[in-house]
C-alpha positions as CSV (number, residue, x, y, z in Angstrom):
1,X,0.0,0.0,0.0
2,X,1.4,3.4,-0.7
3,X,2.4,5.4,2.3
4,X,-0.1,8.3,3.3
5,X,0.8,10.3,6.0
6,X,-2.7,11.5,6.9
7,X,-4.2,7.9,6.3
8,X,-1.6,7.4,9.4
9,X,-2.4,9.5,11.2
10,X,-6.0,8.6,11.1
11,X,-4.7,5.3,11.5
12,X,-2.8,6.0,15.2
13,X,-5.9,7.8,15.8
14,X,-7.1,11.4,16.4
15,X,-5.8,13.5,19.7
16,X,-6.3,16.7,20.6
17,X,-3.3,19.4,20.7
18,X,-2.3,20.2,24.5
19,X,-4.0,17.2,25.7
20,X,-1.9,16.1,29.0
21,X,-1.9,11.8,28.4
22,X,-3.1,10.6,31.7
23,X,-3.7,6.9,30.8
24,X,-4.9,4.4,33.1
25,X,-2.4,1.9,34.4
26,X,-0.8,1.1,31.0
27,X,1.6,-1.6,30.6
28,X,3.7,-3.8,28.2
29,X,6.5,-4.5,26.2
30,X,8.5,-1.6,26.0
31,X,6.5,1.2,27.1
32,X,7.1,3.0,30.3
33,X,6.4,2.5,34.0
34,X,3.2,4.7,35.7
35,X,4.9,8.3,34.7
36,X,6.3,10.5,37.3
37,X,4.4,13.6,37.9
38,X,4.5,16.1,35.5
39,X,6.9,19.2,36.2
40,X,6.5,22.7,34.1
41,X,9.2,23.6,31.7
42,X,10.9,27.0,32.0
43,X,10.4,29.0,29.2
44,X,14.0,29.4,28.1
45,X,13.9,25.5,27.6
46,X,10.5,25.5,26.2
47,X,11.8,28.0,23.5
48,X,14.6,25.9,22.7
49,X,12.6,22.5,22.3
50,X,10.2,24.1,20.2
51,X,12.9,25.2,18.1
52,X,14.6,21.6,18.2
53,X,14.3,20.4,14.3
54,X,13.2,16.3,13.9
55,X,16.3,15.3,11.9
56,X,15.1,12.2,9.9
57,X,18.8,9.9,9.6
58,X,19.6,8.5,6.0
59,X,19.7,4.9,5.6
60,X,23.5,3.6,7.1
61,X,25.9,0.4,7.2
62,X,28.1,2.3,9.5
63,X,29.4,-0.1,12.5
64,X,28.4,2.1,15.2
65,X,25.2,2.9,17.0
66,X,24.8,6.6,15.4
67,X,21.7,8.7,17.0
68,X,20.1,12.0,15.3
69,X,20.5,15.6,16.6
70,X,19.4,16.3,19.6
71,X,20.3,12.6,21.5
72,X,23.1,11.2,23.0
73,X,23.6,8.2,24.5
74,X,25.9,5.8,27.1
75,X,26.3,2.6,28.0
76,X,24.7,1.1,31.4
77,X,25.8,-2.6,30.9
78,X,27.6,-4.6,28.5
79,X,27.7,-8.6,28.2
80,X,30.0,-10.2,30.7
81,X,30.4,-7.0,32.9
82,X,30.4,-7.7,36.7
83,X,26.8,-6.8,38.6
84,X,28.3,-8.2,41.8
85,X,31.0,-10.6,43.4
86,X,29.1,-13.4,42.0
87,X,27.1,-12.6,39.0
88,X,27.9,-11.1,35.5
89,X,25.7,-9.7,32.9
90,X,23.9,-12.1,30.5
91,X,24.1,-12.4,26.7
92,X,22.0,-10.6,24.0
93,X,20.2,-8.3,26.0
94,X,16.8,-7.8,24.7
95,X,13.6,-6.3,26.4
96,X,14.2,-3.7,29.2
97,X,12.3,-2.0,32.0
98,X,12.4,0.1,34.8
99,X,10.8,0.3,38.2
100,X,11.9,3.0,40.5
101,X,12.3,1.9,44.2
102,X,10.6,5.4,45.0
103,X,8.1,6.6,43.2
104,X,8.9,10.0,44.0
105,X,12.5,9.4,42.6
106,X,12.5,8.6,38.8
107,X,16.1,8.5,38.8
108,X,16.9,5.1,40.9
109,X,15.3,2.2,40.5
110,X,15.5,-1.7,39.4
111,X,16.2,-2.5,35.5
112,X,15.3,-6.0,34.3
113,X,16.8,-7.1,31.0
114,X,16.0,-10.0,28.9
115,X,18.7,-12.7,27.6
116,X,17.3,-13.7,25.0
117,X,19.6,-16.7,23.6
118,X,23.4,-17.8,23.6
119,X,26.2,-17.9,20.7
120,X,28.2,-20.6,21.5
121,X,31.4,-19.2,19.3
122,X,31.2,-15.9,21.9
123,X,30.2,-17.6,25.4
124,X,31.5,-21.0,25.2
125,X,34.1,-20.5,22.5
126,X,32.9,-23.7,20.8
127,X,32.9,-23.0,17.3
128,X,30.5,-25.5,15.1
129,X,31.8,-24.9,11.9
130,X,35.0,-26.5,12.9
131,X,33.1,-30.2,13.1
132,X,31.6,-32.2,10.4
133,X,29.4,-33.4,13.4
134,X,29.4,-30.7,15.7
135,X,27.3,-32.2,18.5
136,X,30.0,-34.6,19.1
137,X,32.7,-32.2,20.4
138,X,30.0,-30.0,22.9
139,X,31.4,-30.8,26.8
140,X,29.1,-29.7,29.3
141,X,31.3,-27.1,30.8
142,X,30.3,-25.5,27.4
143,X,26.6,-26.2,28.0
144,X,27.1,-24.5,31.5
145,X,28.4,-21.4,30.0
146,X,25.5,-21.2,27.6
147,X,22.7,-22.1,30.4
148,X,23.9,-19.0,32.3
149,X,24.4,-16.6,29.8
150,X,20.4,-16.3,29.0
151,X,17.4,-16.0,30.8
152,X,17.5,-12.1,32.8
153,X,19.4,-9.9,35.0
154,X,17.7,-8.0,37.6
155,X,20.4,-4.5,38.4
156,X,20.1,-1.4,40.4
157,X,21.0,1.7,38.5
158,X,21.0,5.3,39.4
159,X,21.0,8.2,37.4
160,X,24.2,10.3,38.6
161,X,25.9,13.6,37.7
162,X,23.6,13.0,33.9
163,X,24.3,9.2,33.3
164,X,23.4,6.1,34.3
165,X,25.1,3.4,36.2
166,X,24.7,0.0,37.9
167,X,24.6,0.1,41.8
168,X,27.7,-3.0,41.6
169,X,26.9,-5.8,44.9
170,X,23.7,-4.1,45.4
171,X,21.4,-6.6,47.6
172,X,18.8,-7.2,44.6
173,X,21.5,-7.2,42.2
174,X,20.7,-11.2,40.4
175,X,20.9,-13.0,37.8
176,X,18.2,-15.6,36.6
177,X,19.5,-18.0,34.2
178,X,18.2,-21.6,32.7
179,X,19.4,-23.6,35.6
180,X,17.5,-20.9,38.2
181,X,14.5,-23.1,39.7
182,X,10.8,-21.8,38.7
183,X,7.8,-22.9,40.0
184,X,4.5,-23.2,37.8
185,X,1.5,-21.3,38.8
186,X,-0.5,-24.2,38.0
187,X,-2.4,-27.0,40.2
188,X,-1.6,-29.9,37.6
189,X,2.2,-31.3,37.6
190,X,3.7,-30.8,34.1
191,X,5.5,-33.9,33.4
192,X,6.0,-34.6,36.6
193,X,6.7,-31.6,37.8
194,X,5.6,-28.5,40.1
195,X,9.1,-26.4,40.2
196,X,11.2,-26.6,36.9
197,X,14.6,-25.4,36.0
198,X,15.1,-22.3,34.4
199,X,14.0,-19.5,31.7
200,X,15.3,-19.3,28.4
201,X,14.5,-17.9,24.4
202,X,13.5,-14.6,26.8
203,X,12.3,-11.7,24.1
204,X,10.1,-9.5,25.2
205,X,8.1,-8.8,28.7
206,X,6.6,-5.8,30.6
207,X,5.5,-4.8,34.0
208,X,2.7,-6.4,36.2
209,X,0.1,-3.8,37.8
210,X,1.1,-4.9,40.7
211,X,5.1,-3.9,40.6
212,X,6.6,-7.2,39.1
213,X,8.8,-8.0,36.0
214,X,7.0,-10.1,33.5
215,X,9.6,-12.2,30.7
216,X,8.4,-14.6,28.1
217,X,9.9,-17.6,26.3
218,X,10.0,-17.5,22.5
219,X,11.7,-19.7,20.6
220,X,12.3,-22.1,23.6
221,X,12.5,-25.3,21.2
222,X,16.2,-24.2,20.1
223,X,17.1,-25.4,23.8
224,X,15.8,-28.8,24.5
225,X,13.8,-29.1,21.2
226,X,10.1,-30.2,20.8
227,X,7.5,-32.9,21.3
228,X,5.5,-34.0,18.1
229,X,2.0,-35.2,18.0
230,X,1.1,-37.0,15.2
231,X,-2.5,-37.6,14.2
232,X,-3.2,-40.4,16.8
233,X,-1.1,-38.1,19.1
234,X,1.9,-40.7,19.6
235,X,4.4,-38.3,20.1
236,X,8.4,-38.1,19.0
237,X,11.2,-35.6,19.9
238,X,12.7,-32.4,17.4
239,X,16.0,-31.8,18.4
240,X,17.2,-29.0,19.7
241,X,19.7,-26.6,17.6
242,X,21.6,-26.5,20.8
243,X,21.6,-29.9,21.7
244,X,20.9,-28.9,25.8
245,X,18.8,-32.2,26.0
246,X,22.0,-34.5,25.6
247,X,23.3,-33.3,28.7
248,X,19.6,-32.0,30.9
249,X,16.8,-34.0,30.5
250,X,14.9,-30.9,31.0
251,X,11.1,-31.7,28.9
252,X,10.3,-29.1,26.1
253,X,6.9,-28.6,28.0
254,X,8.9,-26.9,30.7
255,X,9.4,-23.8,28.7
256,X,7.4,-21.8,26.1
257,X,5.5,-19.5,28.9
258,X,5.3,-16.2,30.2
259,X,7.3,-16.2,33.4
260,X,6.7,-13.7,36.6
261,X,9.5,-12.3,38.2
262,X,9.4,-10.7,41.9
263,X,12.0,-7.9,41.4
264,X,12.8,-7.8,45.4
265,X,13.3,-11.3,45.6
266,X,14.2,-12.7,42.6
267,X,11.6,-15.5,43.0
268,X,9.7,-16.7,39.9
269,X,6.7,-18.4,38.4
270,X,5.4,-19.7,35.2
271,X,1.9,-18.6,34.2
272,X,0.6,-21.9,32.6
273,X,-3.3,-20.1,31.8
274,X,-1.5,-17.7,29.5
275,X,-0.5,-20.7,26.9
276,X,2.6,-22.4,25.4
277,X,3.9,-20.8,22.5
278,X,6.5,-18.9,21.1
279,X,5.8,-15.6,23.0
280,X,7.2,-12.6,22.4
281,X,5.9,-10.3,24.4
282,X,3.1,-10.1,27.1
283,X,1.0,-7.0,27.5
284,X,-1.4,-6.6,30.8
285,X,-4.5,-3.9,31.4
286,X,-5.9,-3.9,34.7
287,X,-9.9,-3.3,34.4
288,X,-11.5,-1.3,36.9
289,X,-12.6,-4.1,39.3
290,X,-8.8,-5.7,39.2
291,X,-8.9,-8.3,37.0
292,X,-6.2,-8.4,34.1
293,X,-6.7,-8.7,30.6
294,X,-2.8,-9.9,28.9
295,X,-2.5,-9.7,24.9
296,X,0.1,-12.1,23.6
297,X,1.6,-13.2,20.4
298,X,3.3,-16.1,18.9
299,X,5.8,-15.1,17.1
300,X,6.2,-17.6,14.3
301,X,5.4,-17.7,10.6
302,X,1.3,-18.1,10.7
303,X,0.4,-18.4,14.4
304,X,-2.2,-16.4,16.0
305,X,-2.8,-13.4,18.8
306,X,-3.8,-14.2,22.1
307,X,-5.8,-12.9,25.0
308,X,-6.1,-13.8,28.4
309,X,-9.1,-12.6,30.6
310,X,-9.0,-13.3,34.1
311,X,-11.8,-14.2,36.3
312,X,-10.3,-12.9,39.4
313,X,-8.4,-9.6,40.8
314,X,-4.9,-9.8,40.4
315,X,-4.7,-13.1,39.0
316,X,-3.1,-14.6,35.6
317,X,-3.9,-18.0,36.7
318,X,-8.1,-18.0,36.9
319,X,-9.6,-16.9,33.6
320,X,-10.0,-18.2,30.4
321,X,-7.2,-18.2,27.3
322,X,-8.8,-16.9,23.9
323,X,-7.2,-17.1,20.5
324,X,-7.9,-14.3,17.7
325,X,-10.3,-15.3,14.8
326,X,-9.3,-11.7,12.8
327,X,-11.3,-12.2,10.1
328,X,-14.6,-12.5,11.8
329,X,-13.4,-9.6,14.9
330,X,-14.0,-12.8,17.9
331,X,-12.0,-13.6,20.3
332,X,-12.1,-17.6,20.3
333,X,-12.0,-19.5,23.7
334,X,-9.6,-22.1,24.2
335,X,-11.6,-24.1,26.9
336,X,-11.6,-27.7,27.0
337,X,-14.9,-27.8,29.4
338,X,-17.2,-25.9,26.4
339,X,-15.3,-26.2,23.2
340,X,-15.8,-30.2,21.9
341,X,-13.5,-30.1,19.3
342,X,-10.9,-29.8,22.2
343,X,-12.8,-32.9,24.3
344,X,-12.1,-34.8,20.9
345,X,-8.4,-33.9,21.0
346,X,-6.7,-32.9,23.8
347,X,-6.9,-35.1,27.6
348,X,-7.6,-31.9,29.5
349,X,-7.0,-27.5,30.3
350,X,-3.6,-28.8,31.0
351,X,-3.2,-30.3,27.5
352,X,-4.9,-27.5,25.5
353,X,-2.3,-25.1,27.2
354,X,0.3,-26.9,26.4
355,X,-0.4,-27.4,23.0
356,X,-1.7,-24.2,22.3
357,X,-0.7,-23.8,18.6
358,X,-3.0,-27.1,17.6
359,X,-6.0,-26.0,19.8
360,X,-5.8,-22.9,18.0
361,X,-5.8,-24.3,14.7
362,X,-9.0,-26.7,15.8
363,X,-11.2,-23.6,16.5
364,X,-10.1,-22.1,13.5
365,X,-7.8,-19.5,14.9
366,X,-6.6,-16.4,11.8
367,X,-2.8,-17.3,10.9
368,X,-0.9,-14.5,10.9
369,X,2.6,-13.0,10.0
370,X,4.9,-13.3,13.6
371,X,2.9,-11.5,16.1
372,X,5.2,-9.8,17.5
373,X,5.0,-6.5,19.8
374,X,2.2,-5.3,21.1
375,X,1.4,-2.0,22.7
376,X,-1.8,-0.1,24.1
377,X,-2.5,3.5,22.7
378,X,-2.4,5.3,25.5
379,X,-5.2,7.8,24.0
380,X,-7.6,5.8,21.9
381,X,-7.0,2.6,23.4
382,X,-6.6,0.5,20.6
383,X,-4.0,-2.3,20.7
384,X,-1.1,-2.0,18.2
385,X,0.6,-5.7,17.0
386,X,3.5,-5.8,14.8
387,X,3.6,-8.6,12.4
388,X,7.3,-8.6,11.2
389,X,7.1,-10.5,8.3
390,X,6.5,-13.9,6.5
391,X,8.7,-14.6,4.2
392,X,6.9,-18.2,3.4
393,X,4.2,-15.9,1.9
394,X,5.8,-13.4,0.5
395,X,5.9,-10.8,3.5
396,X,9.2,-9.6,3.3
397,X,8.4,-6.5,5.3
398,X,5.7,-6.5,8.0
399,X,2.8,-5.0,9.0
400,X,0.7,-3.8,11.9
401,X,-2.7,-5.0,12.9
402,X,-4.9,-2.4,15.1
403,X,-7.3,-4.4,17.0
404,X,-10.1,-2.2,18.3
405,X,-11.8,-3.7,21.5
406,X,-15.9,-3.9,21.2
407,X,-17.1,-0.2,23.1
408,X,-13.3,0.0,24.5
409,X,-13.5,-2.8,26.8
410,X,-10.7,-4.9,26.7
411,X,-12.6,-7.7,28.0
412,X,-14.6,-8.0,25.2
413,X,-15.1,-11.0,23.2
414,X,-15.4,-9.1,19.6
415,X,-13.1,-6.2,18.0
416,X,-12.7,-4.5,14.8
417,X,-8.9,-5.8,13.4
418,X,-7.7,-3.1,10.2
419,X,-4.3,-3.4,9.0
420,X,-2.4,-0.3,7.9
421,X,1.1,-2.4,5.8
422,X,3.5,0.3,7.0
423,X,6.4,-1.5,5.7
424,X,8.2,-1.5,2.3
425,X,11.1,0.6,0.9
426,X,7.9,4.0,0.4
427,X,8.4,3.8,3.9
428,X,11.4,3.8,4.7
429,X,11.4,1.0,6.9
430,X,11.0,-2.9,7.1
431,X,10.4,-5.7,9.6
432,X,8.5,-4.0,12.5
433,X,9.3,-5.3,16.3
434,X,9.0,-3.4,19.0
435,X,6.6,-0.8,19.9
436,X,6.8,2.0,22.3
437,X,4.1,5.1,23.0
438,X,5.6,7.7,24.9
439,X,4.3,10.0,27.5
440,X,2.8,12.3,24.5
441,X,1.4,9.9,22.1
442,X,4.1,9.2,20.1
443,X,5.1,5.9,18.1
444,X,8.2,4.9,18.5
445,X,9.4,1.8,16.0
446,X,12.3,-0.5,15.9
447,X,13.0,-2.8,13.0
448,X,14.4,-6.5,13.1
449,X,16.0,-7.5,9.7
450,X,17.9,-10.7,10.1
451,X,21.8,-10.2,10.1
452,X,22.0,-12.8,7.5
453,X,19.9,-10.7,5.4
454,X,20.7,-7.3,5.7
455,X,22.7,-5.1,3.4
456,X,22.9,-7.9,0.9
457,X,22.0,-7.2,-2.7
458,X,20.3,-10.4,-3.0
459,X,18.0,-9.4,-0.6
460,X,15.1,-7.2,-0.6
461,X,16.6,-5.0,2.3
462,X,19.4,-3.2,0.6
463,X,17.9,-0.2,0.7
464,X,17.1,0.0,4.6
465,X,20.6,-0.8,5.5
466,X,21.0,-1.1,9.4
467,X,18.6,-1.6,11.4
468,X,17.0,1.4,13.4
469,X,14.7,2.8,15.7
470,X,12.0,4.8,14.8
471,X,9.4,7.7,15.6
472,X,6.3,8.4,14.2
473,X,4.9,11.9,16.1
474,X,1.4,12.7,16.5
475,X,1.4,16.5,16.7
476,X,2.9,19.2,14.8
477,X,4.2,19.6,10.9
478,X,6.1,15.7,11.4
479,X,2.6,14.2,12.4
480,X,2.6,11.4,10.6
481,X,6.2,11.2,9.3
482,X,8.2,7.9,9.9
483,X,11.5,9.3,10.9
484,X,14.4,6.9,11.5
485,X,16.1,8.9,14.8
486,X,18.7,5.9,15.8
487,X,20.9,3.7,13.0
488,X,22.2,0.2,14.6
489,X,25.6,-1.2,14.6
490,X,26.8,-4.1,11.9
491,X,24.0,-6.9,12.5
492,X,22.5,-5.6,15.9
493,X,18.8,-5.0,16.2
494,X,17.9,-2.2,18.6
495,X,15.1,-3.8,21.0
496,X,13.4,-3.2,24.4
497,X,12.7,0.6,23.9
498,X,11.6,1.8,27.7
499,X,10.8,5.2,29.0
500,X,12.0,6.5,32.2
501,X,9.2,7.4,34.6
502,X,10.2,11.3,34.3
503,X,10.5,10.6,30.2
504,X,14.2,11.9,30.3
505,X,15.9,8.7,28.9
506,X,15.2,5.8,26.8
507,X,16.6,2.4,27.9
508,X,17.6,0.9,24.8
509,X,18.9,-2.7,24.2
510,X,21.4,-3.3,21.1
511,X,21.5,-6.4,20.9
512,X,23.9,-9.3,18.8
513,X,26.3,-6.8,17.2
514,X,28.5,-8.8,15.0
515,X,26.5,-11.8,15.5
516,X,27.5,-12.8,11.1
517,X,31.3,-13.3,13.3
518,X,32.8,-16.1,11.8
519,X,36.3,-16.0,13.5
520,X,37.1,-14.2,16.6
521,X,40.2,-12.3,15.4
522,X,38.1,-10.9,12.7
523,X,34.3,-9.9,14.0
524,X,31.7,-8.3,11.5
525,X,31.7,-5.5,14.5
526,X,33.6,-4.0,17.3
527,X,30.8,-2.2,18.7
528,X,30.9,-1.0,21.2
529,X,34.3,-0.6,20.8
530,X,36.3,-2.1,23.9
531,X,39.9,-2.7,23.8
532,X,39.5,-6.5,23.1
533,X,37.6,-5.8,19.8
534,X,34.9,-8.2,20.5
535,X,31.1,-7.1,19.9
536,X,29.2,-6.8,22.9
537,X,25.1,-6.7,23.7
538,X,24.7,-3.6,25.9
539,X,22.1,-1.5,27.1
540,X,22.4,2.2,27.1
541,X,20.6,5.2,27.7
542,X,19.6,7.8,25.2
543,X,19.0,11.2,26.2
544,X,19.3,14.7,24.9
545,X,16.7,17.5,23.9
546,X,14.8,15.5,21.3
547,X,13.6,12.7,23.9
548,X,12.3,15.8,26.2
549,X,10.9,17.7,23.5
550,X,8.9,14.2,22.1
551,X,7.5,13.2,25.6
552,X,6.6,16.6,25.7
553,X,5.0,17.5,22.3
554,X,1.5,17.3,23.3
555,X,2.8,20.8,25.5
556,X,5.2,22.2,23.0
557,X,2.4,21.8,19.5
558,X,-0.5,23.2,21.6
């Protein structure tokens, strides 16, 4: 579809200029915790931001993480840096949030950070490529290395003197890796079991009404691999890429769930009502009377979008798990007690959870193009999914699906679904992921172009280059631009975009820079540039006028 800036516009919906965003407790992947309260602006500064020109950044290859004018940025924590006498930062850092300890203090608080998953050639310096049959030379000391490096990392920082830092041996300073124990919220064993080991394949994740970090497992079968049903539902294994299983018996079922994380405590559960797929994100609304309502996605080629509605306050375990029927705007309900075409199939709830994917295929779920990210408009309401792409059908640059709840209520069993096909080179960008709305409106956008696909001219990506964040504002002469404001290092993906409470900073993840490496000595990038050359995830924090102005252009356009 050719781009039309007013068609977006209409598309992100209408606000009104000088409207103050005062959502209700919004959260999800990649937005921002409750925001601070508002403070005035002086009028020098005001002057000055008003002034402040939206610089829309060319299309780059450059091997460096290069921001527009107006921002700035530092690094808070890099792979294998120490977070206390024990514990060292995890691997490709991914999602990010914030909670402040105070809420009067927007400047020191708790940051959680997704590992998503491991490269053996960096963390275990086993190198497959080396092996005709490469899963006859892993040891388990290298399987060791790998299980730590992913799952999360829960680290104090503080804002001081204008930048960010970790709090180093701070008390609730932890890491939670795939060997951590986890129980399931869940009164039915899952083979076997009530309290599994670990969290891995962690993307995406958000924040809990009720102060907690929430982390979900996406493509968990690259660990321990899969179980297969076939049509009498005999089952046989799919091997892992890894190969974990040929050291842990760990079962596949084990992992594939959103997982609950108490920040003070570091103690954690998996939420077995919310389904077993490839998640990659999970994003909660509390209603008024307490219960939660949690959009999901399964981020495969042709898998569906998920809701959860619970039947109790405060609860992601009582409720009911519905799949998305798109086509036809209902919310399908995956409940073995009233749906018989999940009596004929499946033993039990237990089962149909597990096996999500099939169930949702039974009731004739809408396959759609890797749900991905999925944000709440803080001003309309409607829910924002990226779909990233699907090659197998031709989708080489994404989409995103608006799903308008029936009347607003997000416990509402119908919706309106439009899609507005954003990507493609009239764009200027490809592959949506992650979505942030910041404290004025705004759309903020990062892409996620494979590394084994960018920058190639036999590829239809050439002409994006790098991968990049993204902002799409909602006031002023840019409403409705796409404006590229942040240009990623050699194969990194920028992901886990997270406002600060007082909208100052955005935590940012780049994640696998120089992940094409073939050989050590030589790495396709040396961001972020340490004296041993060798790529590193990190997170940093970008700051400068242009994030004040944007969380701030509802004031500055009125």
């Amino acid at each position: 579809m050719e781009y039309n800036r007013r068609k977006f516009i209409s598309f992100l919906g209408k606000a009104s200029i000088g409207m103050v965003v005062a959502p209700p407790f919004l959260v999800g992947c990649g937005n921002t915790t409750t925001p601070s309260k508002s403070e005035s602006i002086p009028d020098s500064t005001f002057e000055a931001l008003k002034n402040l020109k939206l610089v829309n950044l060319s299309p780059s290859d450059t091997d460096d993480l290069l921001l527009t004018k107006g921002l700035n940025y530092h690094p808070i924590v890099k792979w294998g840096e120490s977070i206390s006498d024990a514990d060292t930062f995890g691997f490709n850092n991914d999602f990010t949030c914030f909670i402040p300890l105070d809420k009067n203090n927007p400047k020191d608080g708790l940051l959680w950070v997704n590992h998503e998953y491991t490269n053996p050639l960096f963390v275990s310096n086993f190198d497959y490529r080396a092996f005709d049959e490469p899963e006859k030379h892993r040891t388990i000391e290298q399987i060791d290395k790998e299980m730590y490096s992913v799952g999360g990392t829960i680290v104090r920082i503080k804002e001081v003197n204008g930048k960010w830092e970790i709090v180093k041996n701070d008390p609730l300073n932890r890491r939670i890796t795939a060997q951590t124990p986890i129980e399931l919220n869940w009164d039915t064993p899952i083979k076997g079991a009530t309290t599994v080991k670990g969290t891995l394949a962690n993307c995406s994740g958000g924040i809990t009404p009720w102060n907690t970090f929430i982390t979900c497992e996406e493509n968990y079968d690259g660990f321990f691999g899969e179980t297969k049903y076939d049509a009498n539902n005999n089952t046989t294994h799919r091997p892992s890429w890894y190969g974990w299983e040929k050291f842990y018996e760990y079962p596949p079922e084990h992992y594939g769930w959103v997982v609950e994380i108490d920040p003070k405590t570091g103690t954690a559960q998996k939420h077995i009502a919310l389904g077993r797929f490839a998640h990659e994100c999970c994003t909660l609304f509390e209603l008024k009377d307490k219960r939660v309502v949690a959009y999901t996605g399964d981020d495969k080629n042709s898998e569906h979008l998920y809701k959860f509605i619970s039947s109790k306050p405060s609860s992601l375990k009582e409720g009911t798990l519905y799949v998305a029927d798109t086509e036809n705007g209902k919310w399908l309900a995956l409940d073995w007690e009233n749906q018989p075409l999940l009596k004929e199939k499946f033993k039990n709830q237990t089962e149909v959870l597990i096996r999500a994917r099939e169930a949702a295929k039974l009731l004739g779920a809408t396959e759609l193009n890797r749900p991905e990210d999925i944000e709440i408009d803080p001003i309309t309401g409607n829910i924002f999914v990226t779909l990233t792409n699907n090659k197998d059908k031709g989708d080489f640059h994404g989409s995103i699906l608006k799903i308008e709840e029936t009347e607003g209520a997000f416990d509402s069993l119908t919706f309106k679904a439009s899609t507005y096909i954003a990507g493609g080179e009239e764009n200027g960008f490809s592959c949506p992921d992650n979505l942030a709305f910041d404290l004025a409106g705004n759309l903020w956008m990062t892409s996620d172009m494979s590394g084994s696909s960018m920058n190639r001219e036999d590829k239809p990506y050439m002409p994006f280059k790098n991968n990049s964040l993204f902002v799409i504002p909602r006031y002023g002469a840019d409403a409705g631009k796409v404006i590229r404001v942040a240009s990623a290092p050699r194969d990194a993906e920028l992901t886990g975009p997270w406002f600060s409470p007082d909208g100052k900073t955005l935590f940012l993840s780049v994640q696998h820079p120089g992940e094409q490496t073939k050989d050590l000595n030589n790495p396709t990038s040396k961001w972020p540039f340490d004296s041993d050359n060798i790529p590193k995830s990190a997170v940093v924090a970008i700051q400068g006028d242009l994030i004040e102005k944007m969380n701030n252009l509802n004031k500055i356009e009125a």
